[in-house]
N, C-alpha and C positions, 0 to 999 in steps of 0.2 A: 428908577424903580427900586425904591427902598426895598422892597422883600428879599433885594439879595446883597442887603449889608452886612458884612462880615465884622461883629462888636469884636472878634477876637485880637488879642493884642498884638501875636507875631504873624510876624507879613513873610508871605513864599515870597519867592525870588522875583516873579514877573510884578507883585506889589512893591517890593524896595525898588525896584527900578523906575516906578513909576512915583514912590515918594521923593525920591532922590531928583528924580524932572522938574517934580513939582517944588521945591524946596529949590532947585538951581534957578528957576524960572523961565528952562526950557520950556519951549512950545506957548511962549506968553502966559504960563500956568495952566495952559487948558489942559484938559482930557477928552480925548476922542479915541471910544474904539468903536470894533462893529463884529458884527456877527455873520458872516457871509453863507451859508449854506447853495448848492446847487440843488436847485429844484428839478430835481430827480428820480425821487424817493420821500418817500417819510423823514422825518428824525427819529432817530432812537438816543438808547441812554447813552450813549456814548458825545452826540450834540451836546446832552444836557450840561458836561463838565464845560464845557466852552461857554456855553450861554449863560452859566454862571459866574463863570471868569471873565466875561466882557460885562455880563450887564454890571456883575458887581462893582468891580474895578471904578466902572465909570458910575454908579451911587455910592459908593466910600467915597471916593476924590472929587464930586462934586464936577460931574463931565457928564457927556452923551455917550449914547452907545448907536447905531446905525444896525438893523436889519437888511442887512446889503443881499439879495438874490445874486447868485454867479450866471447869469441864465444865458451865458455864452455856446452850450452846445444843444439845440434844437431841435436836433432828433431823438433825445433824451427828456426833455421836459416837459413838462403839462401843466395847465391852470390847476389841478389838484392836488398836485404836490406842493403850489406856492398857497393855495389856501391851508394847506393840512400844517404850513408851517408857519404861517402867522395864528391857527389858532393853535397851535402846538406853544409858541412861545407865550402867548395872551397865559393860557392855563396855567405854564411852569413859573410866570412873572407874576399872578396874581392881575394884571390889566394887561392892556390891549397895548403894541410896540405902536409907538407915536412915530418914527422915523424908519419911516420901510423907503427901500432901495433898488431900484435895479440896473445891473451891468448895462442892461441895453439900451438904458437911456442915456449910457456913453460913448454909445457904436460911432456916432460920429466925432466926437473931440478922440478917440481912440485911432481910428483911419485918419484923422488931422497929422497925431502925432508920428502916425507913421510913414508917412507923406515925410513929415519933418527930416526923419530918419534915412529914409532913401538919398535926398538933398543933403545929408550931410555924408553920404557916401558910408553908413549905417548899417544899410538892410540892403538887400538884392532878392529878386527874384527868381527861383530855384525848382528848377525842371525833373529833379529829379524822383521819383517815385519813394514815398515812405518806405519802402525793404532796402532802397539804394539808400537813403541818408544812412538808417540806422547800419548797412554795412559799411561806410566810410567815416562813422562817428568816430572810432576807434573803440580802443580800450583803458583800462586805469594804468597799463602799464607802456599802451600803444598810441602815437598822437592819430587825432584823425586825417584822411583825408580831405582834401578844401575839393567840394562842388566847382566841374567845368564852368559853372555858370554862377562863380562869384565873384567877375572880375566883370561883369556886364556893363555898360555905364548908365550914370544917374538916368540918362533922359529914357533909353530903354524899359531900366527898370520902371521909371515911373510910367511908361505907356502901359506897361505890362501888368502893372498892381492894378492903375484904374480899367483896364478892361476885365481883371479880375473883377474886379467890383460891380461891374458893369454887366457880370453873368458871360463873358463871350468863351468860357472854359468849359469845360467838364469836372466835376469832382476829381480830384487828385493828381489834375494834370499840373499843377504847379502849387508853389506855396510862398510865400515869402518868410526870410531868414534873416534874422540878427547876422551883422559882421563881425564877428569878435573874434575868435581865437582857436582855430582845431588842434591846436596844440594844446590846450589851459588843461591844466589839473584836473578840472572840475567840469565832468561831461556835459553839466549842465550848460556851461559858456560857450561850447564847439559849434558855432553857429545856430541856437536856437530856433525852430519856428517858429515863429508870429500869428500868420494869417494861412488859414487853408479853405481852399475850395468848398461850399456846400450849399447845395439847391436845396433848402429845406425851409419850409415857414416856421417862423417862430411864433411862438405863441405871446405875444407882446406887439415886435414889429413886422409880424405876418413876412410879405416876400421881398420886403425893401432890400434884404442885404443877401449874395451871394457868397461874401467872403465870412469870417467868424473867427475873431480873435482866441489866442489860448490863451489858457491858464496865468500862465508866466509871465504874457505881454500884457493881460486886463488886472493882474492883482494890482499892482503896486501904481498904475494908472490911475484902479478906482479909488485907493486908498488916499491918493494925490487929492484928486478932485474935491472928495468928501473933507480934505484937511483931516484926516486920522492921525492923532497923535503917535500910539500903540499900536502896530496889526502885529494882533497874537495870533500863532498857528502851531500846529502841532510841527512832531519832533522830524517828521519826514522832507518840510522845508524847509530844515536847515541847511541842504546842500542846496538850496533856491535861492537863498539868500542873494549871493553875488550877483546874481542875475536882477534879481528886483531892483536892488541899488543900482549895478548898471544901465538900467533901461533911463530910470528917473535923473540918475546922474548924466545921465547924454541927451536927454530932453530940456536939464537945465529946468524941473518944475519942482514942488514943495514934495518934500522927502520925508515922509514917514519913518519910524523907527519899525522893525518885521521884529520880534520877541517871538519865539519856539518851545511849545511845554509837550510834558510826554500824554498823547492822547491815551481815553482810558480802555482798558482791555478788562472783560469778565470774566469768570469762570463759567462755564455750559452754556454757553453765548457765542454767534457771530454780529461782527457786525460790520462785517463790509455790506452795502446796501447793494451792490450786485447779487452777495448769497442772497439776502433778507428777499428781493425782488424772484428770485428765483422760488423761494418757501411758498410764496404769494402766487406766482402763473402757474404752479405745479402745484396747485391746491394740497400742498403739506399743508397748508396752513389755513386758516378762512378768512382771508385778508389781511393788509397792514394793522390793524387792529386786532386782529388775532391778540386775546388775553397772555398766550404764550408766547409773542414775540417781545423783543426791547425796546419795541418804540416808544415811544411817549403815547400816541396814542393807545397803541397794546396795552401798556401799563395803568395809564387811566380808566381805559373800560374793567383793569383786573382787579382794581381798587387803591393804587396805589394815592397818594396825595402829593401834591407838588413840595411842601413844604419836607415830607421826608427824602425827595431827592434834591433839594439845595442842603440840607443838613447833610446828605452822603458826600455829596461833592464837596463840601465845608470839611468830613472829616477825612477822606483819603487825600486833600490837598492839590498843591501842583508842584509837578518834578522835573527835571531833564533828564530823567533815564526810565524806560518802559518799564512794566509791569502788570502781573497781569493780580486782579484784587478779585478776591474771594466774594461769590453771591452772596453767601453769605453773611456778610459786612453791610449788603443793600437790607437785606430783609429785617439787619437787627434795626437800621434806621427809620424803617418803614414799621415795625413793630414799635417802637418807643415814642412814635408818632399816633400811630392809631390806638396803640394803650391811653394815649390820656386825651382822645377825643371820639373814640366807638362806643354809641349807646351798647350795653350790653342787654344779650336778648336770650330765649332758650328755640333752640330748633334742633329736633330731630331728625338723621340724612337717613338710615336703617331701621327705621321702624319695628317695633316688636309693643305690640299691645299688651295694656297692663288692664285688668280690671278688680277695683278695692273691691271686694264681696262684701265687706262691712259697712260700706259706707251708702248713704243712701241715693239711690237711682238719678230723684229729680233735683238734688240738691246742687247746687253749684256756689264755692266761697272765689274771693276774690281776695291773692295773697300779694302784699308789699316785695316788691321787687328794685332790688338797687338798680340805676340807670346806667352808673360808673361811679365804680368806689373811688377812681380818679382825680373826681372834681363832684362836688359835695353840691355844686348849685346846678347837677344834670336830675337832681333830686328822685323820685321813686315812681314806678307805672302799676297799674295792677293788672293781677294775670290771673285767667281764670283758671279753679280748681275742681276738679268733677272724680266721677263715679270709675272714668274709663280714661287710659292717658296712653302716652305714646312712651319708651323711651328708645337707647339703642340696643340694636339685639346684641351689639359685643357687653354691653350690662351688665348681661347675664348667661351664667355658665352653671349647666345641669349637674357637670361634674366637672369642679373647678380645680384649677390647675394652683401651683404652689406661686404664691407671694399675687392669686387674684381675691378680690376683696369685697368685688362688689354684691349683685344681687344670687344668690345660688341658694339652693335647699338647703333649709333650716338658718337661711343670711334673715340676718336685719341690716336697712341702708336708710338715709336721707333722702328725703327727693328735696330739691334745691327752694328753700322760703314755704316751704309746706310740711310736710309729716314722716316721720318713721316710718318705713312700710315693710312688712316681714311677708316672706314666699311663705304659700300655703299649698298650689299643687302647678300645673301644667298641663295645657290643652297642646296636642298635637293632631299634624293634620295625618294622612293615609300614608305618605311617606316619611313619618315619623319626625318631620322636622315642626319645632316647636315654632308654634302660631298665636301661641297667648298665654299669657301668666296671670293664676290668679292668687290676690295678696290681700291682706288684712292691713288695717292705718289704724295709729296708736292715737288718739283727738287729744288727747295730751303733749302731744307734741308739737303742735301748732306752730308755724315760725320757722320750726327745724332743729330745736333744741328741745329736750326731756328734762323735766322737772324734778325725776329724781336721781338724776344725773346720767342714769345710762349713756354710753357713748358707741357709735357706732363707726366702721371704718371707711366708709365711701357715701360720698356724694352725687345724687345723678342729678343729671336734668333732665324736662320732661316734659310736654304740652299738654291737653286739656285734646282728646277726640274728639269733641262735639263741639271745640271752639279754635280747631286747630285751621290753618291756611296751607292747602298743599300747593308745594312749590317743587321747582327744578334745582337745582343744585349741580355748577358743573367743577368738579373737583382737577385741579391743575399742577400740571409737573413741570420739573425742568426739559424743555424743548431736545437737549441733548444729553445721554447716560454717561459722556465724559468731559473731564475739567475744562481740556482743550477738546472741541469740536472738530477743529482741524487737521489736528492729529490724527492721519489714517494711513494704511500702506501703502506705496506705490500703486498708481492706476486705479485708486479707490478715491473718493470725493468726500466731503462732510455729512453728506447725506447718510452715510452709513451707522454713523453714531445718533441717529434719530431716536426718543423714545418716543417706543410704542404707547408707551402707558402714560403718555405725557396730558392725558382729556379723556378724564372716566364721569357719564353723566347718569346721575339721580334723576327718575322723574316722580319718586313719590317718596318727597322728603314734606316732614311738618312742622308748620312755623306759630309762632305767638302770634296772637289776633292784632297784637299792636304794630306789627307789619303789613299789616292790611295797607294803609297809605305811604308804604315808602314810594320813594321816587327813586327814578334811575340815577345811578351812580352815589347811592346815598350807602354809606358805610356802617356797619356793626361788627360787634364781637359776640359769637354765636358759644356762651359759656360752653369752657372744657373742646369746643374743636378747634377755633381758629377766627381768622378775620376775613370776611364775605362782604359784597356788594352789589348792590343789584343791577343785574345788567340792561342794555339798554331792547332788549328780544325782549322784553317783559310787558304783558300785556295787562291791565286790568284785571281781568279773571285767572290769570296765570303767571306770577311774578319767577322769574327767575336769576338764582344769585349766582355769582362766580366765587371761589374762594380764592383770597387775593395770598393770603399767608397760615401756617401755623403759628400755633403757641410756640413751640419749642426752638429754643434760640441758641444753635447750633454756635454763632460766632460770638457770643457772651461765653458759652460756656470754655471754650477754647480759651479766652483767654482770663478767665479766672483760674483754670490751670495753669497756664503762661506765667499769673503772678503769683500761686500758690508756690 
């Protein structure tokens, strides 16, 4: 998938590793990674660093990548999470993943090899109840205690696993365990499980299997099978490590290299997919796709573009030590992306009616409107110009305040590719709040500039009332009011730093007529607010946008301070 080739010259660490292979002529020169997600959950932005870093990896170096499903726990996953992530990754890649995968299509060479394990005196089968392991695992300063039932013998155990398999159990009356070490260092080696009990259909191979491999016993399995060159993983399996090698090194089959980068963390974001699933059953949220969540689909429906989340994950990099990166560092990426590809447009979210008294009733012009000053060949639309217009009621101020500029008594302003227009009085309604302004237009000003030079200090925008499209508009915050979400008091939860004001919605906002045929998820810049999208609730006779981002670029400016 070329669109996540990385032209830049210096290589993070998990790429020198991988030129260093390829240059030695390990792995016959190939490259194979994969991208393993459990089909669980949605992805959110936090996949996307990985899906970047595998698919890239493997189109720089001239290798595959594998969409591998981990779909070993069953009671946890469902056909819509494994579709929401094959089109999840199609969108972020620019096409559709050629080499999709699933764990379950290994369940049996997986119980082969565990089989193998038992006969080499390996694995045992283990009576003891998951609260009893974890209290005899030990500690980091304590060895564990060894399971009464890990000196059982091979033929036992083997009777024992295949009746496991066989369904003649109950969930968690037994499990089968790696032989290794309740002594080792490393908790993870203290007799591992493997295989445990679970009467549950999968959604693949329905009720074939009683038993269900972990984590720890199917990674490095699957990565065998597939001949994976690289399996890159975040920073948390790195104390897994020895376990993966010892599984395949005692199997005696094709060993993978496991590489560990620091997975990404946000500002005003969770993203363990337990919280995210929790947002979702407890209608905080209005689905995985909620515009306010970090999913990739969230973010799609909110207007983001795939191409500004591979340039994000191109500029924060990959690291071996956590951190957590500022939102916004996403938004400047997602801005510099929709700057030079958002038709630009005029729409008004606050309405406050203007009407020229000078100008005449039935007349209507038709003004040159840039598309995007951007890119010169998105070239010019016309926009209609009339008697009576829209613009925002913050515009204008009766009695304006020090360092405002725009429309107020005795102001002259711009309207944006059209005329001079100077206040002349104000219509208010019974409770005194103003309802309509009415102004005079300079015909001499045509365009937006005055021919005897006059200059004036603000610019509005504005529509046309008689040729406007009323639309929704639903305005979007950050989902939480602090950096870290997490962060709460004792016997308090993340939920508590929720914003309130995180989805405030317009429903009589007015747009350019040249909106009349947008399509869902089609993107603009709606001059002087910000950058919108149409969402996909949008009807024919009722278009509604999302606003995906502002103008104001909080993590530019920080760091032109930075270098000032």
């Amino acid at each position: 998938m070329t669109e996540f080739i990385d032209e830049s010259p210096k290589l993070d660490f998990v790429r020198q590793i991988v030129a260093e292979d390829c240059k030695s002529g390990k792995w016959g020169g190939r490259v194979a990674t994969r991208f393993p997600p459990e089909p669980n959950g949605y992805l959110h932005i936090g996949h996307a660093k990985s899906i970047c870093l595998n698919y890239g990896i493997a189109a720089e170096f001239g290798g595959v990548c594998n969409l591998r499903f981990d779909d070993t726990n069953p009671e946890k996953e469902e056909q819509e999470y494994v579709d929401s992530i094959i089109a999840d990754v199609a969108w972020l890649a620019g096409q559709q993943p050629d080499r999709i995968f699933f764990s379950s299509d290994y369940f049996q060479q997986m119980y082969d090899w565990a089989i193998a394990l038992i006969k080499k005196g390996r694995a045992y089968v283990c009576d003891l109840s998951a609260d009893e392991v974890r209290q005899t695992r030990g500690t980091l300063t304590q060895p564990g205690t060894p399971s009464p039932y890990r000196n059982r013998s091979i033929e036992e155990n083997l009777d024992l696993f295949t009746r496991m398999k066989n369904g003649e159990f109950p969930d968690g009356l037994r499990t089968l365990r790696a032989k290794i070490d309740m002594a080792h260092p490393n908790l993870n080696m203290r007799d591992p499980i493997m295989y445990r009990i679970l009467h549950a259909a999968h959604h693949r191979s329905g009720n074939k299997w009683c038993v269900y491999p972990m984590y720890d016993w199917a990674h490095g399995l699957e990565d065998s099978i597939e001949k994976i060159t690289h399996s890159i993983c975040t920073l948390e399996f790195e104390n897994h490590r020895p376990l993966y090698d010892w599984f395949l090194d005692e199997l005696e089959i094709y060993h993978p290299r496991q590489i560990e980068f620091a997975r990404l963390n946000l500002t005003y974001t969770v993203m363990s997919k337990r919280k995210l699933l929790r947002l979702v059953q407890e209608k905080i949220v209005n689905g995985w796709d909620d515009p306010r969540m970090p999913t990739l689909c969230g973010l799609r429906r909110r207007g983001y573009c795939p191409q500004a989340i591979r340039n994000f994950c191109k500029v924060i990099g990959v690291n071996k030590f956590n951190s957590t990166v500022d939102l916004a560092l996403l938004e400047h990426c997602l801005r510099d992306e929709l700057n030079k590809t958002s038709p630009r447009v005029m729409a008004v979210l606050n309405p406050l009616k203007v009407v020229i008294t000078n100008y005449p009733a039935d007349k209507v012009e038709y003004m040159d409107a840039v598309n995007n000053p951007e890119d010169a060949s998105a070239g010019v639309r016309k926009t209609p110009f009339s008697r009576e217009l829209y613009i925002e009621q913050e515009d204008f101020m009766e009695e304006p305040v020090k360092n405002f500029f725009r429309l107020a008594p005795g102001r002259e302003v711009r309207l944006r590719y059209a005329y001079f227009i100077k206040y002349e009085n104000v219509v208010k309604d019974a409770a005194g709040k103003v309802v309509e302004l009415h102004c005079t237009y300079d015909p001499a000003t045509r365009g937006g500039d005055s021919p005897d030079g006059r200059k004036v200090k603000a610019t509005l925008h504005w529509v046309s009332a008689k040729h406007a499209i009323k639309s929704e508009v639903r305005l979007y915050d950050n989902l939480f009011t602090k950096e870290n979400p997490e962060d709460v008091p004792e016997g308090q939860d993340f939920t508590i730093n929720l914003n309130p004001d995180s989805l405030k919605i317009l429903e009589n906002c007015f747009m350019e007529p040249c909106l009349a045929n947008a399509g869902h998820l089609d993107r603009f810049q709606f001059e002087r607010l910000g950058y919108f999208c149409v969402d996909p609730d949008s009807k024919k006779d009722r278009l509604v946008f999302n606003k995906t981002v502002g103008l104001k670029d909080t993590w530019a400016k920080q760091q032109q301070k930075q270098q000032g």
